[in-house]
Structures are given as structure tokens and as C-alpha cells.
DRENDO-1510 file (C-alpha; in Angstrom, 1 decimal, always signed):
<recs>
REC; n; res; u; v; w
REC; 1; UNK; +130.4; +74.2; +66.0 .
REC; 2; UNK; +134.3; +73.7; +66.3 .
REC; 3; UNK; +136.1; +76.2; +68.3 .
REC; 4; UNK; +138.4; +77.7; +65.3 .
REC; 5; UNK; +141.2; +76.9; +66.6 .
REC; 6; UNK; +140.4; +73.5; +66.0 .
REC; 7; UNK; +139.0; +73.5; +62.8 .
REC; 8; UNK; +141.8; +72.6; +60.6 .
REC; 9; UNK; +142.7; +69.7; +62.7 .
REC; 10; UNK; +139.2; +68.2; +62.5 .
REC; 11; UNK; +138.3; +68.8; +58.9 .
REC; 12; UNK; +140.4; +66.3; +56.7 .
REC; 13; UNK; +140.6; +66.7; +53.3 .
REC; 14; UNK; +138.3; +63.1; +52.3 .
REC; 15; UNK; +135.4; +64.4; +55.2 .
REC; 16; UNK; +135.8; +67.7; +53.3 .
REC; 17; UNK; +134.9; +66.7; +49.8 .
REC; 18; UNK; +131.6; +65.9; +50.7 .
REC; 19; UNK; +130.6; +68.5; +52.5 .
REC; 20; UNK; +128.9; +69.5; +49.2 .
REC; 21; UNK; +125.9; +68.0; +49.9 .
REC; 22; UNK; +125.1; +69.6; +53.0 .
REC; 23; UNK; +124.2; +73.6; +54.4 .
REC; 24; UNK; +126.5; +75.6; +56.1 .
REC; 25; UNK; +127.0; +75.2; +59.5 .
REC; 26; UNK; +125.3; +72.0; +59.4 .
REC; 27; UNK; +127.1; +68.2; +60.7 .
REC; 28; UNK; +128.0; +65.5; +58.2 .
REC; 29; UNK; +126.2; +62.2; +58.2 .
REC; 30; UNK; +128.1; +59.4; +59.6 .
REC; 31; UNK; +130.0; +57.2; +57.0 .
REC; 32; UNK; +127.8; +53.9; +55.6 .
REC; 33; UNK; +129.1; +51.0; +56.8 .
REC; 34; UNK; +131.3; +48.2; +54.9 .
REC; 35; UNK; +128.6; +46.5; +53.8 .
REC; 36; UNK; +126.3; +49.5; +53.5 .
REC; 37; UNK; +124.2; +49.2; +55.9 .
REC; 38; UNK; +123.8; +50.4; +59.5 .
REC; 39; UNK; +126.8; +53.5; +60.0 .
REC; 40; UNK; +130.0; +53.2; +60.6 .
REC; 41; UNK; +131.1; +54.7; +63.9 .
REC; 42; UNK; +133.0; +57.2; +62.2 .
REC; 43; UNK; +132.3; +60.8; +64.3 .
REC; 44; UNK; +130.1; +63.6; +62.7 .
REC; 45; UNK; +132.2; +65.9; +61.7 .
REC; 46; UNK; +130.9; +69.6; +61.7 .
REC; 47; UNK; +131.1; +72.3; +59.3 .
REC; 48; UNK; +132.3; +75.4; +60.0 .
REC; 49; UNK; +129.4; +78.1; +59.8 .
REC; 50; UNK; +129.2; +80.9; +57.6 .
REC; 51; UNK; +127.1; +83.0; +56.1 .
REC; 52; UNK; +125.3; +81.5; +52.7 .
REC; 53; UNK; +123.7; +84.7; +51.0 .
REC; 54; UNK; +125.3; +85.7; +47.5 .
REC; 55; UNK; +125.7; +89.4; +49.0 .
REC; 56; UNK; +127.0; +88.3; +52.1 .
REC; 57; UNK; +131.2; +88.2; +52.4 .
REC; 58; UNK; +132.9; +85.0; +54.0 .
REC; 59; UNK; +136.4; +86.1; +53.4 .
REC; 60; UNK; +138.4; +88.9; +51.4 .
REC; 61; UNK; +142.2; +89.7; +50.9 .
REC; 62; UNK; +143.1; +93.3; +50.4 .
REC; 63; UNK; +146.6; +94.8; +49.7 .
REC; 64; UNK; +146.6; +98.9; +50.4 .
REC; 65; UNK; +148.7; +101.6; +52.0 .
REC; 66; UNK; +151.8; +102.9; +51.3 .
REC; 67; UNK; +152.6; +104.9; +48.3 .
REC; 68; UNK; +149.4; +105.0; +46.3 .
REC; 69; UNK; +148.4; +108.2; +44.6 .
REC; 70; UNK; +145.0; +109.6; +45.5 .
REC; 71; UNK; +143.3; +108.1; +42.7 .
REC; 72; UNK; +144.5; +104.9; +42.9 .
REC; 73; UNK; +143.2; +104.8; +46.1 .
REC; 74; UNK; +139.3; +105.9; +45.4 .
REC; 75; UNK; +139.6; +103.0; +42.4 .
REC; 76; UNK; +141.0; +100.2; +44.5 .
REC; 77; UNK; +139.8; +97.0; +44.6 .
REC; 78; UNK; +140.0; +93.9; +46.6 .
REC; 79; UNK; +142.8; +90.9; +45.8 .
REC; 80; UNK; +140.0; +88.7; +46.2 .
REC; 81; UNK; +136.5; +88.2; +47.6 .
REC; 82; UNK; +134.4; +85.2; +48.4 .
REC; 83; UNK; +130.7; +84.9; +49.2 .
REC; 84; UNK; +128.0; +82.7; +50.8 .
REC; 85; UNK; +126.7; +81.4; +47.7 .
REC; 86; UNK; +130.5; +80.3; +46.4 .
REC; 87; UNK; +130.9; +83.1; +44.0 .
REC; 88; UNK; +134.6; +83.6; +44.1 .
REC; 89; UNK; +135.8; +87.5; +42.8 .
REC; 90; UNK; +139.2; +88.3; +41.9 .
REC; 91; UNK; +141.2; +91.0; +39.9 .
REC; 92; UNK; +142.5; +89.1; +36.9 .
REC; 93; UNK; +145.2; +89.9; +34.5 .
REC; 94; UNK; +145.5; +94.1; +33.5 .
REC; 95; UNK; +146.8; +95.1; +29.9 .
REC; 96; UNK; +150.1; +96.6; +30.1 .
REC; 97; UNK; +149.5; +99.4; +28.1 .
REC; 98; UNK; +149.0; +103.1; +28.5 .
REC; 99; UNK; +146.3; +104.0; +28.3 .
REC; 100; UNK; +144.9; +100.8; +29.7 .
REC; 101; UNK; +141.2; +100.7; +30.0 .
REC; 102; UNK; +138.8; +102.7; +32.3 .
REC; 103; UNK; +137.2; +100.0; +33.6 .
REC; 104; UNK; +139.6; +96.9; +36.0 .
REC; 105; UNK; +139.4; +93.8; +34.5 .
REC; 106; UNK; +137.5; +91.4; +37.0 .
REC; 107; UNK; +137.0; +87.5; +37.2 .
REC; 108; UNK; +134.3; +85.7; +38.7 .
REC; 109; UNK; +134.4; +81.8; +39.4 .
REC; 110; UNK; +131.9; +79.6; +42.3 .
REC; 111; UNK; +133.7; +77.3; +45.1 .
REC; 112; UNK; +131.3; +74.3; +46.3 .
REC; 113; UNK; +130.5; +74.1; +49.6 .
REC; 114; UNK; +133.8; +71.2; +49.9 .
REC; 115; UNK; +136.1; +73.5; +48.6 .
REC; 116; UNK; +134.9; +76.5; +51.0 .
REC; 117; UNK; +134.8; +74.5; +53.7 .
REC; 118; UNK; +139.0; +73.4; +52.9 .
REC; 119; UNK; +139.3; +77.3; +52.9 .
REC; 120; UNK; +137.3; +77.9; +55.7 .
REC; 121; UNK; +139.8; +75.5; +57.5 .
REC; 122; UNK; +142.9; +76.8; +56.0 .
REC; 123; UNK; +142.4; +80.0; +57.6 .
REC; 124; UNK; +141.9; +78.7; +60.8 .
REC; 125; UNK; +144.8; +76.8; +60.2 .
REC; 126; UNK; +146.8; +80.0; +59.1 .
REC; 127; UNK; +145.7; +81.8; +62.9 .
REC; 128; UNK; +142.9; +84.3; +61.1 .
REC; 129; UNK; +139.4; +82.0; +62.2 .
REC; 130; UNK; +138.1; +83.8; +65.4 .
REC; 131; UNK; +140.7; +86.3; +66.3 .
REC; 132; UNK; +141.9; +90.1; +65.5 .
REC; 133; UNK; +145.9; +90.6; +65.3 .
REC; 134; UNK; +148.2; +93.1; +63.4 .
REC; 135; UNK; +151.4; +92.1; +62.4 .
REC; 136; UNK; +153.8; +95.2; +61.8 .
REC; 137; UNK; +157.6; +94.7; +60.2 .
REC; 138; UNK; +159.7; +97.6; +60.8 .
REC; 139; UNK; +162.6; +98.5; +58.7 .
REC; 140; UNK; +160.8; +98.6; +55.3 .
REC; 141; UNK; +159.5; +102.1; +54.8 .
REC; 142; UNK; +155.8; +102.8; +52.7 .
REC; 143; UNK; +155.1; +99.3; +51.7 .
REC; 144; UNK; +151.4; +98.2; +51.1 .
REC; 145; UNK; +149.6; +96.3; +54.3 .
REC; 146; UNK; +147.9; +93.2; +53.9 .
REC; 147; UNK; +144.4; +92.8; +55.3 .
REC; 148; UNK; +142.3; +89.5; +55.5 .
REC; 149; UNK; +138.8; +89.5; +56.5 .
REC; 150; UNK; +137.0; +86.3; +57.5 .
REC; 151; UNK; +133.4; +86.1; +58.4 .
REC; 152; UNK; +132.8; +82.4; +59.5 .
REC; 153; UNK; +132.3; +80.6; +62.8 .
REC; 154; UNK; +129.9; +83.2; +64.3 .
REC; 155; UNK; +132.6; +85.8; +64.2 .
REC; 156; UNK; +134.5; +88.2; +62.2 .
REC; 157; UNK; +137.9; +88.6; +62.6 .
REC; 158; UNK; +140.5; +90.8; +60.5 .
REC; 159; UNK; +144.4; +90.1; +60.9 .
REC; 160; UNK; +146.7; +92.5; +59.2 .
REC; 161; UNK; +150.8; +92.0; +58.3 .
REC; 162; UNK; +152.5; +95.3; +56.7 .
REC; 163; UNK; +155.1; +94.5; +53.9 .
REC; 164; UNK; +153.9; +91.0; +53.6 .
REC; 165; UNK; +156.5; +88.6; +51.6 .
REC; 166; UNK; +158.4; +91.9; +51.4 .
REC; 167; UNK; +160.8; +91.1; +53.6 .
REC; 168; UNK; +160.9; +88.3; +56.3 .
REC; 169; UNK; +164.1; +88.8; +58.6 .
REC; 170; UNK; +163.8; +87.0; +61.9 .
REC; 171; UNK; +165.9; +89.2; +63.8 .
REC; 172; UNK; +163.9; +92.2; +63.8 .
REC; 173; UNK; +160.7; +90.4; +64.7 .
REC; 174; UNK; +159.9; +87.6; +67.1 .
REC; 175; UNK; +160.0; +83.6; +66.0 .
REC; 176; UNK; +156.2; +83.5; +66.9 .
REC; 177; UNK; +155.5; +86.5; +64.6 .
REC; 178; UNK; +157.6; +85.4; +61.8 .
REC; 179; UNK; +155.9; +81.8; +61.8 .
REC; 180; UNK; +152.3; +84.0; +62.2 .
REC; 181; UNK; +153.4; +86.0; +59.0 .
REC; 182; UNK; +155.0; +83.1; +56.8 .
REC; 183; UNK; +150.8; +81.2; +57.5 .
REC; 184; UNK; +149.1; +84.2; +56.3 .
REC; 185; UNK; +151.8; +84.5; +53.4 .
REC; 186; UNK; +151.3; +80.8; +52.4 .
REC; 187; UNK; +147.6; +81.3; +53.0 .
REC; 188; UNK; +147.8; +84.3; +50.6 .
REC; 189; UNK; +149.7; +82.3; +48.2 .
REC; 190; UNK; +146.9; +78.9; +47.9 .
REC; 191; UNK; +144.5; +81.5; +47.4 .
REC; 192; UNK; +146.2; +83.5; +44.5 .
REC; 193; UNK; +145.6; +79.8; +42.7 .
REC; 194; UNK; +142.5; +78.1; +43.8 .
REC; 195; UNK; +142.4; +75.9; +40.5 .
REC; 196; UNK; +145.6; +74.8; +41.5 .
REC; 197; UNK; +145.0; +74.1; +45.2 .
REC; 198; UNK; +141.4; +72.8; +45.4 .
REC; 199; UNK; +140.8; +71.8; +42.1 .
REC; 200; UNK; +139.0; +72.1; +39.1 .
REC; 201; UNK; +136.4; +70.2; +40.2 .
REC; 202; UNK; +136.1; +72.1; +43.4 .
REC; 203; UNK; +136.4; +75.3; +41.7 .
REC; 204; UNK; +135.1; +76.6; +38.0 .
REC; 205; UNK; +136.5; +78.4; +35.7 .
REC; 206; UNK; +136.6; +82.4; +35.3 .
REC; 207; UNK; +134.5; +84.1; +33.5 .
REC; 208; UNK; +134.3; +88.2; +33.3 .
REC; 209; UNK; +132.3; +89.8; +36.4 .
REC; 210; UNK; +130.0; +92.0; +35.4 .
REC; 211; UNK; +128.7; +94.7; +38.1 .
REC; 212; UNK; +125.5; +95.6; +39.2 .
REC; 213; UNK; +126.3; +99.0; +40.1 .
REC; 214; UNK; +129.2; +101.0; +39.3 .
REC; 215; UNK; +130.4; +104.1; +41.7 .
REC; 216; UNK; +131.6; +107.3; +39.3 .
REC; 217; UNK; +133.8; +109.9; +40.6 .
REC; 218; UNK; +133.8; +112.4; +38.8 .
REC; 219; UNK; +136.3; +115.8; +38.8 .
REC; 220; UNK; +136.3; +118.6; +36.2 .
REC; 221; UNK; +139.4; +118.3; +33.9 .
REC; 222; UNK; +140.5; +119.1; +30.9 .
REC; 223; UNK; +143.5; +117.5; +28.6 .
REC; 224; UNK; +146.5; +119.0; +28.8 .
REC; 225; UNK; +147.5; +121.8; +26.1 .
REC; 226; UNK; +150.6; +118.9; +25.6 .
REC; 227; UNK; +149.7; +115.8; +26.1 .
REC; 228; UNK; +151.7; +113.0; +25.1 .
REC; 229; UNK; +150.8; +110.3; +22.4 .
REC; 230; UNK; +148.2; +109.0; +22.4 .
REC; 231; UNK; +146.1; +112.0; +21.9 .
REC; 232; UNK; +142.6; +112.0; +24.7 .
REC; 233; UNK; +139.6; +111.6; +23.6 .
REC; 234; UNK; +136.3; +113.4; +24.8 .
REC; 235; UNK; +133.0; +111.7; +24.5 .
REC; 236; UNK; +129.6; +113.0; +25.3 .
REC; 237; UNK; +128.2; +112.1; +28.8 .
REC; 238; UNK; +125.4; +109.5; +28.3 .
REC; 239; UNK; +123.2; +110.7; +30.8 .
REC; 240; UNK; +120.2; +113.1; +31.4 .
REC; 241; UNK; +121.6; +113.9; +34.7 .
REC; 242; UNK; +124.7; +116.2; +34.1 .
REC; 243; UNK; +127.9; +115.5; +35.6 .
REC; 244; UNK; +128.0; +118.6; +37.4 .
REC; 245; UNK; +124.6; +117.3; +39.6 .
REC; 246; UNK; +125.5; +113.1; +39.5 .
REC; 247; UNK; +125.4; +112.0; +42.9 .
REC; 248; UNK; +126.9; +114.3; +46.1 .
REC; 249; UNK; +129.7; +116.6; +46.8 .
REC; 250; UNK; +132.4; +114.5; +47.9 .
REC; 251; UNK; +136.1; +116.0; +49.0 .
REC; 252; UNK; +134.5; +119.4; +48.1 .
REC; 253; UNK; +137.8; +121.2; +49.4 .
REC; 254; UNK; +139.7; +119.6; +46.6 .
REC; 255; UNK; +140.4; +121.8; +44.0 .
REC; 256; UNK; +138.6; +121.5; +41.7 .
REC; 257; UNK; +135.9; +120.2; +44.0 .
REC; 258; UNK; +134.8; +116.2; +43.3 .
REC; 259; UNK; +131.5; +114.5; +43.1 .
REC; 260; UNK; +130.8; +111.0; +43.6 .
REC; 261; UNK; +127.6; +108.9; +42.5 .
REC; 262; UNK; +126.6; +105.6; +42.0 .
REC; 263; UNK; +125.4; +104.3; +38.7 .
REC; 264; UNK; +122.8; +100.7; +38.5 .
REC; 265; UNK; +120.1; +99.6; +37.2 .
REC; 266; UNK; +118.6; +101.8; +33.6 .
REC; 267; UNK; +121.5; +104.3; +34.4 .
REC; 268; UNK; +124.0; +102.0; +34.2 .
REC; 269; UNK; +122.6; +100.0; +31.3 .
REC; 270; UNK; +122.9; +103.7; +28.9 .
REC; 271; UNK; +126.1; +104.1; +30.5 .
REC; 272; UNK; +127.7; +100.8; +30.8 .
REC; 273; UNK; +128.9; +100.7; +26.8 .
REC; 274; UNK; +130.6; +104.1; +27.0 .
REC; 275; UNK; +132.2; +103.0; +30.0 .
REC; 276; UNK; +133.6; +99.3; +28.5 .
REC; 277; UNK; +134.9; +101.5; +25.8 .
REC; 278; UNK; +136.6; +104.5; +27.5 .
REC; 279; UNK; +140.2; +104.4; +28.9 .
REC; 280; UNK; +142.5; +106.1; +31.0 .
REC; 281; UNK; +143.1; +109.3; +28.9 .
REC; 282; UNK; +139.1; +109.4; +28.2 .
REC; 283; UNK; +137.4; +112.6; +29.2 .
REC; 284; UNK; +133.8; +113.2; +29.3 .
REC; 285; UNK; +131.6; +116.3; +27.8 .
REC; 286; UNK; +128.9; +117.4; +30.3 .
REC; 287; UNK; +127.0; +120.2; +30.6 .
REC; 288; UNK; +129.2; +122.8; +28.3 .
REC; 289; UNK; +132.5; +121.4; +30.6 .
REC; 290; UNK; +134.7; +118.5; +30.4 .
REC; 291; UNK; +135.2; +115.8; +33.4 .
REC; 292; UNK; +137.4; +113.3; +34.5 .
REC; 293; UNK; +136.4; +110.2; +35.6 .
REC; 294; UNK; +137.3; +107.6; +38.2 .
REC; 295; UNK; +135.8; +104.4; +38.0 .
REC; 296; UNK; +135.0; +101.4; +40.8 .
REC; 297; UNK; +132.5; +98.9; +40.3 .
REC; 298; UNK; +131.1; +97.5; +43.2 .
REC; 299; UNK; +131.3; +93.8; +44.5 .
REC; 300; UNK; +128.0; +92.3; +45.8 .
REC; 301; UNK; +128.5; +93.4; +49.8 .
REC; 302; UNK; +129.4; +97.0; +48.6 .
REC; 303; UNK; +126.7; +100.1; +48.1 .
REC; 304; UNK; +126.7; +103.7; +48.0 .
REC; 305; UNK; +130.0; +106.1; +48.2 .
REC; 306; UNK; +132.4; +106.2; +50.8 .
REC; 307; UNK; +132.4; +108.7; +53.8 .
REC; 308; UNK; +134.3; +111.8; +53.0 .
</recs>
């Protein structure tokens, strides 16, 4: 295996593209010859190992922090997310509209092996392969941080820059941290556009991710005595299991106390309908009360509700 630091200089783009054909972590076959037979001398050039199940994370981009209210928080989700297998998940474009729908709007699209290894490399290229760093910024008060995660070369390393692209003044921080922070900003930026960087061939095209388990919080609520156009809606909880007994206490000092559960499987296939139909001013009859909801689907490496 490449040390990470090295990676970017030893993968080249033409060695990269076809990687395709073989597993991760594994070395390339030499180059055929001229004339196609015995191999060239051209050096084996080594993939950079990562994990290959579909469940299994390689890299993810979060943005949080800052001003966020509560429940933006509990629903937040991941820039982007990629896994062993290629699958590629992203937030993709949210209605402007209020209400907008209950339920984010999420992409899935699958990166070959080539084009994961050219991101694999990238990173390393950008300082994130192999190490742990935080880059602060001071002067800009309650702006989001920016956290990337990157499971690959037997290691996992997260590197953090607060107020990323918010604000990139050279005298307040040092050269070697404004040259670490404008990598992980262009790094940001390539992947914000994957079609665009690697390819269509490299890279397919969206299509809607559908989750296999979706975590509920839920709060009782009722619609304001004057709430503004558009009038709420109430629907009828789907489930046998009331609202009031779905999954566990969870910030039971709130007031009114929440629960949280996770909903998969049968559950989820009753629910999931109501749920693709509900939006932000959608309230939910359970149990002879009315509930508010807070919806997060879960990616692949996800399960189960947070700690309290």
C-alpha cells in the first residue's frame, strides 16, 4: 500500500481509469507491451485500500454547527456520502416552498472503482488521507463547520475547517493553514459535481434514494389557534403501535417530552406513503392526541437513534 501522502503523486489519471477491473486494495497489472506480448516495464501501481461493503462508509462531507434550530439539527443530513460498493449519496435540490415536504429529497448515483480510486487520491492530495487536523478561522462568529471523513488506506481520518469558503483572509491565519483550507475547499468543490469532474462515464446518473429505515421523532403538538396560510393538516397515524409508545424516551426533559423510534421493514412499508405525502405543517392523530413529527432517513452505515 502507498503511504497517503503519496498517493496522489503515484496514481495518474490514465493508470487510474483502469483500475475498474480490479478489487480494492489490490496492484494493477503491468502494461502489455508494444507489440502485445511480454509486459512492458511499466511499475505496478497500487490501489489505495478501502473498504468494499455497500454499508460500509469510504468518505462523507458534513456541514453543521453554528446557528441551527433544534430541529434542524435532529433532521440533518450529510452533504454527501460514499460507500464500498460505489453507491454515491447526496442531498439533491429542495423545493423552495413553505411548506416543503416532510421528507429531504435524496439522490443516489454509483462511482466505479477508477473514479473512486481518483477520489481516493484527491483526498490525499487535499491533506485529509491518513491524518486528523482541525482548522479553526477566527473572526467570523456562528458559522457552520465543515467535517470530512475518510476511511481508506487502513485508517480513518477526520479533518475539520470552521467557516469554510466563508471567509479566507491570510492575515488572521497562517500561509500553511490557508493553503490546507483552500485544498479541502477545492476538494469540497469537485465533489459538489462528480459528473462534471470524473465523468459520466465514471459516474451514473441520479436517481431518488429510497431508505431502508427511516428514524421518527416524534413530539406532542398541536396547530396553532392562528396559523398562517396554508392551513395544517392532521392525518391519522398508520400504525398499530401509538405514537405515544413508538420507540424510547428521548430528551425526556423537553417540554413536552420527545420520543424517538426507528421505522423499517413492514412498519415502514404501511408508513412510508403517508410519509412521501406529508409536509412540514403535517400533524399526526395518535392515540386521542395530535403529534409532531421529525423526520431522518437513514443512510446505509446508520441504525438506531442517537444518544440522548
Amino acid at each position: 500500500m502507498i503511504r497517503p501522502n503519496a498517493a496522489a503523486a503515484a496514481l495518474s489519471t490514465a493508470a487510474l481509469l483502469s483500475i475498474a477491473a480490479c478489487t480494492a486494495g489490490g496492484s494493477l497489472p503491468p502494461t502489455a507491451g508494444p507489440t502485445g506480448g511480454s509486459a512492458s516495464p511499466t511499475p505496478f501501481v497500487e490501489a489505495i485500500m478501502h473498504p468494499s461493503g455497500a454499508d460500509e462508509l469510504v468518505l462523507r462531507i458534513e456541514v453543521g454547527g453554528g446557528l441551527m434550530a433544534p430541529g434542524y439539527i435532529l433532521s440533518a443530513l450529510p452533504t454527501l456520502s460514499i460507500y464500498g460498493d460505489g453507491r454515491v449519496i447526496t442531498q439533491g435540490p429542495q423545493i423552495e416552498i413553505y411548506p416543503g415536504p416532510a421528507l429531504p429529497n435524496l439522490q443516489a448515483s454509483r462511482v466505479s472503482e477508477a473514479g473512486l480510486q481518483r477520489i481516493l487520491a484527491a483526498a490525499a492530495e487535499a491533506g485529509i488521507l491518513g491524518r486528523d487536523a482541525t482548522f479553526p478561522y477566527p473572526g467570523i462568529a456562528d458559522a457552520p463547520t465543515t467535517t470530512f471523513t475518510v476511511n481508506a488506506g487502513g485508517t480513518t481520518s477526520t479533518v475539520s475547517a470552521y467557516a469554510l469558503g466563508l471567509g479566507e483572509d491570510a492575515s488572521v491565519i497562517s500561509p500553511e493553514d490557508a493553503a490546507a483550507r483552500a485544498d479541502l475547499a477545492d476538494f469540497a468543490a469537485r465533489l459538489g459535481d462528480l459528473p462534471g469532474w470524473l465523468g459520466s462515464e465514471v459516474v451514473s446518473a441520479d436517481a431518488p434514494y429510497r431508505a431502508d429505515a427511516i428514524r421518527i421523532y416524534a413530539q406532542r403538538a398541536a396547530p396553532a389557534a392562528q396559523e398562517p396560510e396554508p392551513a395544517p393538516t392532521i392525518v391519522d397515524w398508520p400504525l398499530a403501535t401509538p405514537l405515544a409508545t413508538f420507540g424510547e424516551p428521548f430528551r425526556a426533559t423537553a417540554e413536552p417530552a420527545m420520543r424517538c423510534g426507528v421505522a423499517s421493514g413492514d412498519d415502514l412499508a404501511t408508513l412510508r406513503p403517508a410519509l412521501e405525502s406529508a409536509n412540514q405543517l403535517t400533524y399526526w392523530r395518535s392515540g386521542g392526541e395530535t403529534w409532531s413529527l421529525i423526520l431522518r432517513p437513514l443512510l446505509p452505515d446508520e441504525s438506531g437513534c442517537p444518544a440522548d
